[in-house]
KOLTOR-592447 format. One line per field, with one value per residue (C-alpha): residue number from 1; residue in one letter; x, y, z. Coordinates in nm, 2 decimals, decimal comma, always signed. Layout:
BEGIN
nr = (NUM / ...)
rest = (a / ...)
east = (X / ...)
north = (Y / ...)
up = (Z / ...)
This chain:
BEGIN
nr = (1 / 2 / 3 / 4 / 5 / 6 / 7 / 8 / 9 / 10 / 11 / 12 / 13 / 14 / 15 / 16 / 17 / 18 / 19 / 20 / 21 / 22 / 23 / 24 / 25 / 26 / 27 / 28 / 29 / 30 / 31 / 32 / 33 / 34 / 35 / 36 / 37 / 38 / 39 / 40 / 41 / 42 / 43 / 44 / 45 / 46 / 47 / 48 / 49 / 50 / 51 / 52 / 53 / 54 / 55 / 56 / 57 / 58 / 59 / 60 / 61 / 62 / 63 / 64 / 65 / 66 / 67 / 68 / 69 / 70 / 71 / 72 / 73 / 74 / 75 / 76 / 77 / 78 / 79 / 80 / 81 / 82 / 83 / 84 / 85 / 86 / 87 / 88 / 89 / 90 / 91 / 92 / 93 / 94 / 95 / 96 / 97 / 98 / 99 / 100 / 101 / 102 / 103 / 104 / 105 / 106 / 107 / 108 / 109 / 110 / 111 / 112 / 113 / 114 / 115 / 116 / 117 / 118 / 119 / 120 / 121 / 122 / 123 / 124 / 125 / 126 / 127 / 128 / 129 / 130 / 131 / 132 / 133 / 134 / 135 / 136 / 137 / 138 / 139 / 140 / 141 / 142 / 143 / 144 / 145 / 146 / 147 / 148 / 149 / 150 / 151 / 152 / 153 / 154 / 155 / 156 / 157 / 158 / 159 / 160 / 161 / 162 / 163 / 164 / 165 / 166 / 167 / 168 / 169 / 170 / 171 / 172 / 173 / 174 / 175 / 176 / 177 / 178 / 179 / 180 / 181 / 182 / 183 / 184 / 185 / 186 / 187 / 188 / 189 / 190 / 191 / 192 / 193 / 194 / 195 / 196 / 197 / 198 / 199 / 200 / 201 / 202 / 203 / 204 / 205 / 206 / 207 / 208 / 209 / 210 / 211 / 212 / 213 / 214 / 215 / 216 / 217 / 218 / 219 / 220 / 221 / 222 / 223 / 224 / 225 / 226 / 227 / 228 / 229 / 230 / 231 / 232 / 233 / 234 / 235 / 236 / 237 / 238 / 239 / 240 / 241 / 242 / 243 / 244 / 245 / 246 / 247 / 248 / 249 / 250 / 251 / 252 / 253 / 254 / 255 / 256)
rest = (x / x / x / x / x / x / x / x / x / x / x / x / x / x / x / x / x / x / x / x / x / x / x / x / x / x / x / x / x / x / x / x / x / x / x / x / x / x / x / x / x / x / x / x / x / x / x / x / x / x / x / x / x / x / x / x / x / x / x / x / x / x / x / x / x / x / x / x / x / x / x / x / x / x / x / x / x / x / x / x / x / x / x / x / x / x / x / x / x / x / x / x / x / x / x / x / x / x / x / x / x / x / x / x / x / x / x / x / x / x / x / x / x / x / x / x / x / x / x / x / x / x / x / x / x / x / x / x / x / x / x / x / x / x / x / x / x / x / x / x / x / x / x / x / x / x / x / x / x / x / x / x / x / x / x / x / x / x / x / x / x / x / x / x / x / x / x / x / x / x / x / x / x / x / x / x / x / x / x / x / x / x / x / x / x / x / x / x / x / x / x / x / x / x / x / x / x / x / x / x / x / x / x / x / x / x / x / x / x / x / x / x / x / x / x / x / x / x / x / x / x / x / x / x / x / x / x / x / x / x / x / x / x / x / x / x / x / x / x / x / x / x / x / x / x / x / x / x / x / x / x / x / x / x / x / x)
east = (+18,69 / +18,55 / +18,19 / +18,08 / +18,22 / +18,02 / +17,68 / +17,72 / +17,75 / +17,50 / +17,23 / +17,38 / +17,27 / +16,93 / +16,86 / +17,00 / +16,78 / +16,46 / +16,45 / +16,58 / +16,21 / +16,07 / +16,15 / +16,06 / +15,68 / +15,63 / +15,73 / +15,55 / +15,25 / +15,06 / +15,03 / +14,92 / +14,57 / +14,59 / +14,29 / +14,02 / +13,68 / +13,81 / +14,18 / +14,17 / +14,11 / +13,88 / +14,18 / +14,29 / +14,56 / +14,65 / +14,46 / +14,81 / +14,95 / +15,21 / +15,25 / +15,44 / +15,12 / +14,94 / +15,22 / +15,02 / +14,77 / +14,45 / +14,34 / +14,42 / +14,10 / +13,88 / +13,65 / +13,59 / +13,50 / +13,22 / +13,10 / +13,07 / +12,90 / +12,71 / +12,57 / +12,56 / +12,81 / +12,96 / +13,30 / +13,39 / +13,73 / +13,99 / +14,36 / +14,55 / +14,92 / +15,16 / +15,20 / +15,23 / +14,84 / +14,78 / +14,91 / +14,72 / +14,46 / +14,14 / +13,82 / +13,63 / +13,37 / +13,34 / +13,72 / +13,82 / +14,19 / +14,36 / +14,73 / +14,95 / +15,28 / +15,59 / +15,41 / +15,55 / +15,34 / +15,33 / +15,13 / +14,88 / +14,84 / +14,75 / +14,48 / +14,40 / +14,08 / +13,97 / +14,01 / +13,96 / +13,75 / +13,47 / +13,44 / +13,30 / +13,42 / +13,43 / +13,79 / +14,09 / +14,43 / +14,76 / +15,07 / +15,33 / +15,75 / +15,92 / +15,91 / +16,00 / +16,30 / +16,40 / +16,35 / +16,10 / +15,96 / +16,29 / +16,53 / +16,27 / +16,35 / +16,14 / +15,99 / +15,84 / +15,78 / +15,60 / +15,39 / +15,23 / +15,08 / +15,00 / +14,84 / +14,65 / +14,53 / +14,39 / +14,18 / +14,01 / +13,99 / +13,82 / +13,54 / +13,47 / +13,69 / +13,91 / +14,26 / +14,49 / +14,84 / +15,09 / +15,42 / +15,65 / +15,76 / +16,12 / +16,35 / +16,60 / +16,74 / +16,61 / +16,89 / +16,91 / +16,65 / +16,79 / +17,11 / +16,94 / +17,03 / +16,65 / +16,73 / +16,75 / +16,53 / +16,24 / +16,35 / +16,31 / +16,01 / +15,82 / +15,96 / +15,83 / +15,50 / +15,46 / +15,53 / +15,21 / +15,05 / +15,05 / +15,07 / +14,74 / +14,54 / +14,59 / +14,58 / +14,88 / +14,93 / +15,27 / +15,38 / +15,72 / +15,73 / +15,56 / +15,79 / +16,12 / +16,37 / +16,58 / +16,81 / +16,55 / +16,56 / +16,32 / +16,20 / +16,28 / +16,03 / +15,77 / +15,91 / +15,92 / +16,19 / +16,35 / +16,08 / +15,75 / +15,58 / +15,44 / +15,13 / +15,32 / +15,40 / +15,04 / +14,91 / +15,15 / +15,03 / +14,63 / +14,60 / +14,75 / +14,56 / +14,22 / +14,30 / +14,41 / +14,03 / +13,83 / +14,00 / +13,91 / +13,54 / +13,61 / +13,62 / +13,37 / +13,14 / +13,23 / +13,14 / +12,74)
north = (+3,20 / +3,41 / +3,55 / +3,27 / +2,99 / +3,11 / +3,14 / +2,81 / +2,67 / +2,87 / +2,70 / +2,35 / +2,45 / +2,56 / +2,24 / +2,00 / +2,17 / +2,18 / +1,77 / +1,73 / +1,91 / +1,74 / +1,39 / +1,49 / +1,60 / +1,28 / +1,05 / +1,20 / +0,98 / +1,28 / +1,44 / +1,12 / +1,08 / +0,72 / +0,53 / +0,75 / +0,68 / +0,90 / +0,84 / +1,02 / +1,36 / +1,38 / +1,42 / +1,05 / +1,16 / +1,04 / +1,31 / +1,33 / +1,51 / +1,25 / +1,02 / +0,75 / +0,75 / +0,54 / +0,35 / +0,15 / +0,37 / +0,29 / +0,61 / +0,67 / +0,50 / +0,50 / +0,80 / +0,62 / +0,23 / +0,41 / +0,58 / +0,27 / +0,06 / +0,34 / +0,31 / -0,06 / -0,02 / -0,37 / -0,35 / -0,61 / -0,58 / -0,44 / -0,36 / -0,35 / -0,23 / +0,02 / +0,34 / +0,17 / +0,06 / +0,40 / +0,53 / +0,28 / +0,48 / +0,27 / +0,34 / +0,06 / +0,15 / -0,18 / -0,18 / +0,05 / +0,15 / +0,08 / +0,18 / +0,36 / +0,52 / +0,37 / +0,07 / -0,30 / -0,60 / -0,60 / -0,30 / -0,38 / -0,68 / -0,48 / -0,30 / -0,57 / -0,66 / -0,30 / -0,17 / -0,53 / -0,78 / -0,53 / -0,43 / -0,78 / -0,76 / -1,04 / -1,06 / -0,87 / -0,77 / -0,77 / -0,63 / -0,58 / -0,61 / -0,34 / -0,17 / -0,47 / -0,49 / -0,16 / -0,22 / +0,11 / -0,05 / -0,23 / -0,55 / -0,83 / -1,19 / -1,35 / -1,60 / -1,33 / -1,14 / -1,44 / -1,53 / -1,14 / -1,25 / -1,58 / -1,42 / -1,16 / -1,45 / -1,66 / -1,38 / -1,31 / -1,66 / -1,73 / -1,48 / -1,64 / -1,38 / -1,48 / -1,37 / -1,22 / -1,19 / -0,96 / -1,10 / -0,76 / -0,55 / -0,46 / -0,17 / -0,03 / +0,10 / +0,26 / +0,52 / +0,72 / +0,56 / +0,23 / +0,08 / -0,30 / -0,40 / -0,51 / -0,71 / -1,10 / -1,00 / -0,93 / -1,23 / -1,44 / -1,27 / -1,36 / -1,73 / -1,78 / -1,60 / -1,80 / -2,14 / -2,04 / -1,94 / -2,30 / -2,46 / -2,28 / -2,22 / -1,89 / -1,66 / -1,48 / -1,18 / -1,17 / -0,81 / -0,84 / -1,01 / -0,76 / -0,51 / -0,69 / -0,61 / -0,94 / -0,89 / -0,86 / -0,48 / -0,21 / -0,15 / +0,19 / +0,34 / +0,19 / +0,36 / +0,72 / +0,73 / +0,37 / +0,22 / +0,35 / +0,24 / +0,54 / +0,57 / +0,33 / +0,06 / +0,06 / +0,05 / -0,28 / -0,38 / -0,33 / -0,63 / -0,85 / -0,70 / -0,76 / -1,13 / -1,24 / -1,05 / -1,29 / -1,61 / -1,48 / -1,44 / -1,79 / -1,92 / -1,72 / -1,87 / -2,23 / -2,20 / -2,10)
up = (+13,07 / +12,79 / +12,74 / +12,52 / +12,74 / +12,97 / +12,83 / +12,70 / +13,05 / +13,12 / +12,88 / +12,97 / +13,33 / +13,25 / +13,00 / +13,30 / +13,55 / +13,33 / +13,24 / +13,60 / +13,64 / +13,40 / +13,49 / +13,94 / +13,79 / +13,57 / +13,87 / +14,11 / +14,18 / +14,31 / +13,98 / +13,77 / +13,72 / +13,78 / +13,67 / +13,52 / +13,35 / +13,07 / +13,00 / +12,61 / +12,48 / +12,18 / +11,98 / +12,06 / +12,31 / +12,68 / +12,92 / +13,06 / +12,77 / +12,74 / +12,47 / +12,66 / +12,83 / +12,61 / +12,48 / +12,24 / +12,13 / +12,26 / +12,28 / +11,89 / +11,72 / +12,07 / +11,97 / +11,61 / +11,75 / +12,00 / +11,68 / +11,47 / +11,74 / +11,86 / +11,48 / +11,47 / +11,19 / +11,13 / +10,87 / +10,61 / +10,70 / +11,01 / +10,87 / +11,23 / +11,17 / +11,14 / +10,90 / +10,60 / +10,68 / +10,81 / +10,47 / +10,29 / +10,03 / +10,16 / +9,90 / +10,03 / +10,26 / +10,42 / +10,50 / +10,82 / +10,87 / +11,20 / +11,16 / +11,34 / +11,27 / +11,42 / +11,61 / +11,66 / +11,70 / +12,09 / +12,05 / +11,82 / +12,05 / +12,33 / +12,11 / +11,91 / +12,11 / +12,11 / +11,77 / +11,58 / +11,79 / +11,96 / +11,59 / +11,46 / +11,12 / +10,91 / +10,80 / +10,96 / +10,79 / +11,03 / +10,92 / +11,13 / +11,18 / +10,99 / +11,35 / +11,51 / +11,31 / +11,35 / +11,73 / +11,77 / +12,14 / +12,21 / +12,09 / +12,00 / +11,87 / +11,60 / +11,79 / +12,02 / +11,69 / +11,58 / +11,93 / +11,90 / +11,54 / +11,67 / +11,96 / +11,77 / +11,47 / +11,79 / +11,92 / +11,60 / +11,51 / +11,83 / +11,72 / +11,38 / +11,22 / +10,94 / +10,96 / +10,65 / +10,67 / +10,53 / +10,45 / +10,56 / +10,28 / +10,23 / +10,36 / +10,24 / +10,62 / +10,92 / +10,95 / +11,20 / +11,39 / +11,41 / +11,28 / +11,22 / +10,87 / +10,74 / +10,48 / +10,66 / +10,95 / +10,66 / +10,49 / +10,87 / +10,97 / +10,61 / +10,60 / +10,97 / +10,83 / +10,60 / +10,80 / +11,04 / +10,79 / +10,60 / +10,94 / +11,01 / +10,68 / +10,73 / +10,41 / +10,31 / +10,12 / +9,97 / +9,96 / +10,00 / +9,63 / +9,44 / +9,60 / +9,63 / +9,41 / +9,30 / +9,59 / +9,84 / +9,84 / +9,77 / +9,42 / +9,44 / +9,23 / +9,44 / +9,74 / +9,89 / +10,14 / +10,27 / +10,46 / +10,29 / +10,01 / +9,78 / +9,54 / +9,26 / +9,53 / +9,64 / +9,34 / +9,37 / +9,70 / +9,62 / +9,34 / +9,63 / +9,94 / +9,65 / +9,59 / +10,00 / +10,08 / +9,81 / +9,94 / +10,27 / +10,17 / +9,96 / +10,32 / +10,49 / +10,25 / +10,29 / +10,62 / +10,56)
């Protein structure tokens, strides 16, 4: 065996034994905090240091709620969803951004109450799937897809809030995270969105036809990589985000 053979299994050896390390200290219950009065840092992350840790992010917007009803500050508007919400360039004051890269639906479920309801805005804006699709917490079917909005819409409409959905814009592909083709799963997810939607009187914003190309693909000037929208296909998405908040506030008012 030559020199280089065996350095190589060498630094195989040292790699097995340090996550074989690695995985003994993160399942040893003596050295997890287990419930605290204080599970965040003040930089939004798990005290553990671990990111799996708070799998759906409530630690992410925590510090920002207290400060907003420590300050009676009441929004307009919640946007829950993922990184194309977190992207999106807010310059209404009255409309707080809730997004968070990479997340599904089930996740913004489990935060939904924190980071939307204990807000008390008036209208809140969910979109969510393009991480579903792509499978980011694990295979998910659409009618599960489909319960999580349901779910969230019900605990907002339970609190007088007024719900606006967002159909689920297109993709291109989700290479090399995923290998699901996006194409029909967007086209599934939007018709089902917008059959509850109807079924409901829910308002819809359409996004995925102002950024659909006429074979259901990205327009790809209003795109910066596969999945994400740029500054020309929110300047695409705004118009539509504009018009789904007035019938919302149409509504709002019909009910003084």
């Amino acid at each position: 065996m030559d020199t280089a053979a065996r350095w190589r299994i060498l630094v195989l050896s040292l790699l097995v034994i340090a996550g074989a390390v690695y995985l003994f200290t993160r399942n040893d219950p003596r050295l997890q905090p287990g419930m605290t009065s204080a599970p965040c840092t003040s930089d939004g992350e798990s005290v553990t240091g671990c990111g799996i840790d708070d799998w759906a992010g409530l630690c992410r917007y925590r510090a920002e709620n207290a400060l907003l009803l420590e300050q009676q500050a009441t929004p307009d508007v919640v946007m829950i969803g993922d990184s194309i919400t977190r992207a999106w360039p807010i310059e209404d004051d009255g409309i707080v951004g809730r997004g968070i890269d990479r997340q599904t639906s089930a996740q913004m479920l489990v935060r939904f109450r924190q980071d939307v309801v204990r807000l008390r805005p008036r209208i809140v804006h969910i979109l969510a799937g393009t991480n579903d699709i792509a499978g980011n917490t694990g295979p998910i079917s659409p009618d599960i897809y489909l319960a999580n909005i349901a779910s969230m819409a019900d605990l907002a409409r339970a609190r007088g809030i007024v719900v606006v959905l967002g159909t689920v814009p297109p993709a291109d592909h989700f290479r090399p995270v995923s290998e699901a083709t996006p194409g029909p799963w967007v086209q599934r997810l939007n018709d089902l969105l917008k059959q509850y939607a109807e079924s409901e009187g829910i308002v819809l914003a359409d996004y995925h036809s102002a950024l659909a190309a006429p074979d259901g693909g990205p327009i790809g000037e209003y795109y910066h990589d596969p999945i994400h929208p740029g500054k020309a296909g929110y300047a695409v998405m705004q118009p539509v985000l504009e018009r789904a908040l007035a019938e919302a506030r149409t509504r709002i008012s019909g009910l003084k």
